[in-house]
C-alpha positions in Angstrom: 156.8 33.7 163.1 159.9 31.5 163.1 158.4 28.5 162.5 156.6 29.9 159.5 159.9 30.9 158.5 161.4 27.2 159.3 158.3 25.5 157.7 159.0 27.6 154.4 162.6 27.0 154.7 161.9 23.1 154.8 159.3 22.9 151.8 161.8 25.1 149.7 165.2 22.4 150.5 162.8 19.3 150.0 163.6 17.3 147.0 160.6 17.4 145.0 160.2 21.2 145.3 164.1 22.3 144.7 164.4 21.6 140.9 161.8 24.3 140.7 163.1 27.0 143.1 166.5 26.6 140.4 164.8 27.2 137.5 162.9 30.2 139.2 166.6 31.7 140.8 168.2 31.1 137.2 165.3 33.1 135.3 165.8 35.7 137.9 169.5 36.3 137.4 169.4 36.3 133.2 166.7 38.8 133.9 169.2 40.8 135.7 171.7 40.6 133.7 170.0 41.6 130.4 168.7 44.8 131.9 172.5 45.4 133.5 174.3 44.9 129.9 171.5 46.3 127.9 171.7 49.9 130.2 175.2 50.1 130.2 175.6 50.1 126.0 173.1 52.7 125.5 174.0 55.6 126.2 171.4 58.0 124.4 168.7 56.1 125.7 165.7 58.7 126.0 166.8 60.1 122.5 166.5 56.5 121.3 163.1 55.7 123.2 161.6 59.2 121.6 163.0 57.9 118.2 161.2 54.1 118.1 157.9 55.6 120.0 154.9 54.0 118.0 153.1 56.3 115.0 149.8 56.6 114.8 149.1 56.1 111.2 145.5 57.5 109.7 143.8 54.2 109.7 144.6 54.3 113.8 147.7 51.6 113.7 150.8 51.8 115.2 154.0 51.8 112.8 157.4 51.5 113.6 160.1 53.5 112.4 162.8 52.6 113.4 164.5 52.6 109.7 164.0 54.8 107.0 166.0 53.2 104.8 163.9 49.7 105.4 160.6 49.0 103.8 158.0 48.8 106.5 154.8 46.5 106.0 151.7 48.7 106.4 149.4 45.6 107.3 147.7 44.3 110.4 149.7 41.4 110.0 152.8 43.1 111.2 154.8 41.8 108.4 158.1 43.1 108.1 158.8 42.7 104.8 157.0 44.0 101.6 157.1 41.5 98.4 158.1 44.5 96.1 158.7 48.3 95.8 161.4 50.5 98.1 161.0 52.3 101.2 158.6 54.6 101.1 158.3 57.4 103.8 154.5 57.3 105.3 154.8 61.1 106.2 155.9 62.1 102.2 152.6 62.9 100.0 151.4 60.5 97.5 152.4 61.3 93.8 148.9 61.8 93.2 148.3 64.6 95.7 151.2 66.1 94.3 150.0 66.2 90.9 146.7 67.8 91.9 148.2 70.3 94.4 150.6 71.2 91.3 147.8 71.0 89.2 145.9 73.5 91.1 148.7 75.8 91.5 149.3 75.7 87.9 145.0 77.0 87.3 145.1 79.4 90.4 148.5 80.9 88.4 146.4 80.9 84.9 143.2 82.4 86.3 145.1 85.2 87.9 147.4 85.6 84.5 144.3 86.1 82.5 142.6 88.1 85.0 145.8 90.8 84.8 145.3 90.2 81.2 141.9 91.7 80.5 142.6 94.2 82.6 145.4 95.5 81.2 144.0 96.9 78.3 141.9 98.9 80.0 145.1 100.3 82.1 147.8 99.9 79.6 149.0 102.8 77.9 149.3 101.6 74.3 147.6 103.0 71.5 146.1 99.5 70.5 145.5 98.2 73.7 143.2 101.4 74.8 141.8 101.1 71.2 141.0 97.2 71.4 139.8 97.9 75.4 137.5 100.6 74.5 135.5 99.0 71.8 134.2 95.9 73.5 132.8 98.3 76.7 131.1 100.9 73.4 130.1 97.6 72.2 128.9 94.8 74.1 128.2 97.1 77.4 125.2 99.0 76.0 122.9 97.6 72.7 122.8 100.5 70.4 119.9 102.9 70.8 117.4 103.1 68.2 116.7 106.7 67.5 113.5 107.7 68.7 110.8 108.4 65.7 109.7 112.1 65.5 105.9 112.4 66.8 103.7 112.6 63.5 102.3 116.2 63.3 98.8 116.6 63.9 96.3 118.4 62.3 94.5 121.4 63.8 91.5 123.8 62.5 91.8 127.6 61.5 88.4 128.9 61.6 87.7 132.4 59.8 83.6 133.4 60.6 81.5 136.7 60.2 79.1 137.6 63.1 77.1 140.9 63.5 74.0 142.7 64.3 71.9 142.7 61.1 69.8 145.5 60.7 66.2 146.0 59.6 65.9 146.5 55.9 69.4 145.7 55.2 70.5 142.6 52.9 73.3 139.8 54.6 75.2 140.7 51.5 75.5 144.8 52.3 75.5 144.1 56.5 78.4 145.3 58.3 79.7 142.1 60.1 82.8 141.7 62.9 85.5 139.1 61.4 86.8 136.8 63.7 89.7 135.4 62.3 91.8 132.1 63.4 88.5 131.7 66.0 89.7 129.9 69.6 87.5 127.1 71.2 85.4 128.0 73.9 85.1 131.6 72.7 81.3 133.3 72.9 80.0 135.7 70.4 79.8 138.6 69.6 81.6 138.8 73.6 81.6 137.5 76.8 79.6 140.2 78.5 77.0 139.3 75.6 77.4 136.1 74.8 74.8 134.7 72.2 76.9 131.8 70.7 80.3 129.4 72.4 82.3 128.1 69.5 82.5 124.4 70.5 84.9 123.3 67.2 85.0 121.6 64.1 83.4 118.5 62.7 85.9 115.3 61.9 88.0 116.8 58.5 86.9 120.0 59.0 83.6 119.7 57.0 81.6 122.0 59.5 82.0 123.8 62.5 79.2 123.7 65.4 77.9 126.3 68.0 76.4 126.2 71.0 73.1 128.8 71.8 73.2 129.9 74.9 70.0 131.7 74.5 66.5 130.8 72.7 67.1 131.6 69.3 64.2 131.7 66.0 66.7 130.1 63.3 66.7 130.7 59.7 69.5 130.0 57.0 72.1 126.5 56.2 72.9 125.2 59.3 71.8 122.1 61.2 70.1 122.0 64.2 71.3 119.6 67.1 69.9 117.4 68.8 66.7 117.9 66.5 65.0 120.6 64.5 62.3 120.9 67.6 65.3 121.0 70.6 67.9 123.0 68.7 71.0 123.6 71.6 73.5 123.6 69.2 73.7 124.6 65.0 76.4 123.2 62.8 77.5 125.3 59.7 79.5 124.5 57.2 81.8 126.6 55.4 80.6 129.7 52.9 77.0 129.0 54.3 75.2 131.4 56.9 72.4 131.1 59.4 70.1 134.2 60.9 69.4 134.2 64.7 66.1 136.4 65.2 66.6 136.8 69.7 64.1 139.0 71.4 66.1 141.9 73.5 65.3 143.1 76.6 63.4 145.6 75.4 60.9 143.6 73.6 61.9 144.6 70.2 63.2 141.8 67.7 67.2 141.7 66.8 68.6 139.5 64.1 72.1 138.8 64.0 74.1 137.0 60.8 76.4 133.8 61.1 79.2 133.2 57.8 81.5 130.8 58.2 84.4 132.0 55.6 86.9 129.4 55.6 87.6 125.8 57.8 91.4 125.3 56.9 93.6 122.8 58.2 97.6 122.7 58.5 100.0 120.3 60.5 101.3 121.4 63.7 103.6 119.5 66.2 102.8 118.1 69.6 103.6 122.0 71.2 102.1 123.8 69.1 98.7 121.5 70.1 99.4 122.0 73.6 99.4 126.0 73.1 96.3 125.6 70.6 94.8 123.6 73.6 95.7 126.5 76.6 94.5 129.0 74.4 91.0 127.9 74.5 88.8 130.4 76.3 88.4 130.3 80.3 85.3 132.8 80.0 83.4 130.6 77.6 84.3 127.4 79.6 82.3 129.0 82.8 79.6 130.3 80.6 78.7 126.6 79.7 78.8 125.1 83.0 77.2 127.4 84.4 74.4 127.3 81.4 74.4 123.4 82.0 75.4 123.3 78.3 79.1 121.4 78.5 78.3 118.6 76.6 77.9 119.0 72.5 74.2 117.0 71.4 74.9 113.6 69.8 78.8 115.2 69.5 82.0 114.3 71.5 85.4 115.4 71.3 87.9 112.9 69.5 91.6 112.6 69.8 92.6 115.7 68.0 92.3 118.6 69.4 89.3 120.8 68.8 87.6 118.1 66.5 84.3 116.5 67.5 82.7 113.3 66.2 79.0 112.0 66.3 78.4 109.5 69.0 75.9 106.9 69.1 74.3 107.8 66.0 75.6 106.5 62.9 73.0 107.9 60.7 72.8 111.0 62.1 74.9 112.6 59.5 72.6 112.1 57.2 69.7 112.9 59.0 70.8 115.7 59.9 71.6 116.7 56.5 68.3 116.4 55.1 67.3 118.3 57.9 69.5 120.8 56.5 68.3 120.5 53.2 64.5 120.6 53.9 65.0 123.7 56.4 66.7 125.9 52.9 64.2 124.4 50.7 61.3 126.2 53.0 
């Protein structure tokens, strides 16, 4: 070990190597030194160190600030000195965001103005301002309501007929018949527990009114036989005209009985009145004619007004069935 030691002592004092081993001892002392003076004038030094520590800018650079007061470069080139313009703080907004924070403030304080505005006339306690708040909601909230157009009255049928036993030897003209005045639908002459006839209604404008026969009948008189002269289920009579129906009784002997039709009058009557017209109808005569199998009216069906029946499927049988009618009284 001590000649290691005396080797390095005699390659450090040789002549080629000692210029060297001066500069190195020299370097060594300034070092020294700097760090000696330099600690000893600062006093505040951790303050100082906290107070030049690098920022982080946004772009990810580090920038000194040392002094405020100095303009600082903002550049990778690290230049110190900017060609134009004063300090300017990093850390204070732009102008720009300024202006458009201060413009937003400024709408955020307008939309809440106006908002507080239209609702104070509906609060306020003014006569004008609960006027002018109260018209636009009567206003604008709802569209006005169109009154509602009255239901057109409809027209119904009043039927006033004569029906009765007519006895041997006695003329139509002197017989003794039952009036049946204001005559409901459905309801079965001369009664239900001896029903001969169901009053079915009245023809469209009231130009006849038809019957049903429940039983076999020998006809004789005005009215028109439906379907057909030969299959007669139903007769239609029109007003101040009469038919005879000849039925064989129980007994065997022959009984004739005498159909008028007095009047067919019409008058307007609203959308209850129809509805009563309508429940009024008799329940007795209904069950008569279904259990009869006779519901439906020959070549006939009901319309849209109440009690008022159309032909169906036969345009011409109208006429027909007026000649019918007319070559039956000419016999």
């Amino acid at each position: 070990m001590s000649e290691f030691l005396s080797t390095v002592k005699a390659d450090l004092l040789d002549r080629r190597i000692l210029p060297l081993v001066v500069l190195v001892a020299l370097a060594l002392v300034a070092a020294i030194a700097y760090v000696v003076l330099d600690g000893g004038s600062s006093t505040g030094a951790p303050v100082a160190a906290v107070a030049r520590a690098p920022v982080t800018g946004s772009s990810g650079l580090a920038i000194s600030q040392a002094n405020p007061e100095k303009a600082v470069a903002e550049m990778t080139g690290g230049v110190s000195e900017q060609h134009q313009g004063t300090a300017h703080d990093p850390f204070s907004p732009l102008p720009e965001a300024k202006a458009k924070a201060a413009t937003s403030t400024t709408t955020t304080t307008t939309t809440a103005s106006s908002s507080s505005g239209a609702a104070s006339p509906t609060t306020g306690t003014g006569s004008s301002s609960s006027g002018s708040g109260s018209s636009p909601s009567s206003s604008g909230g709802s569209s006005p309501t169109t009154p509602s157009t009255p239901a057109k009255p409809k027209p119904v049928y009043h039927v006033a007929v004569l029906f009765g036993v007519l006895p041997a030897g006695t003329t139509p003209q002197t017989a003794q018949l039952t009036p049946y005045e204001n005559l409901a639908l459905l309801t079965p002459l001369p009664s239900v527990k001896q029903p001969l006839i169901v009053f079915r209604g009245v023809t469209a404008g009231g130009k006849s009114a038809t019957f049903t026969l429940v039983s076999e009948a020998i006809l004789h008189g005005d009215g028109v036989c439906l379907p057909s002269a030969t299959q007669c289920e139903a007769i239609d009579l029109q007003a101040g005209h009469s038919e005879q129906l000849e039925y064989i009784s129980a007994s065997g002997l022959l009984e004739a009985y005498e159909l008028r039709i007095v009047s067919i009058v019409s008058s307007k009557a609203s959308s209850a009145a129809v509805k009563s017209l309508l429940k009024g109808e008799s329940k007795a005569g209904r069950e008569l004619l279904g259990h009869a199998g006779l519901t439906a009216v020959p070549d006939l069906r009901y319309s849209s007004q109440p009690g008022v029946l159309v032909f169906a499927g036969h345009p011409a049988f109208a006429a027909r069935a007026h000649v019918a009618g007319q070559h039956r009284r000419g016999r």
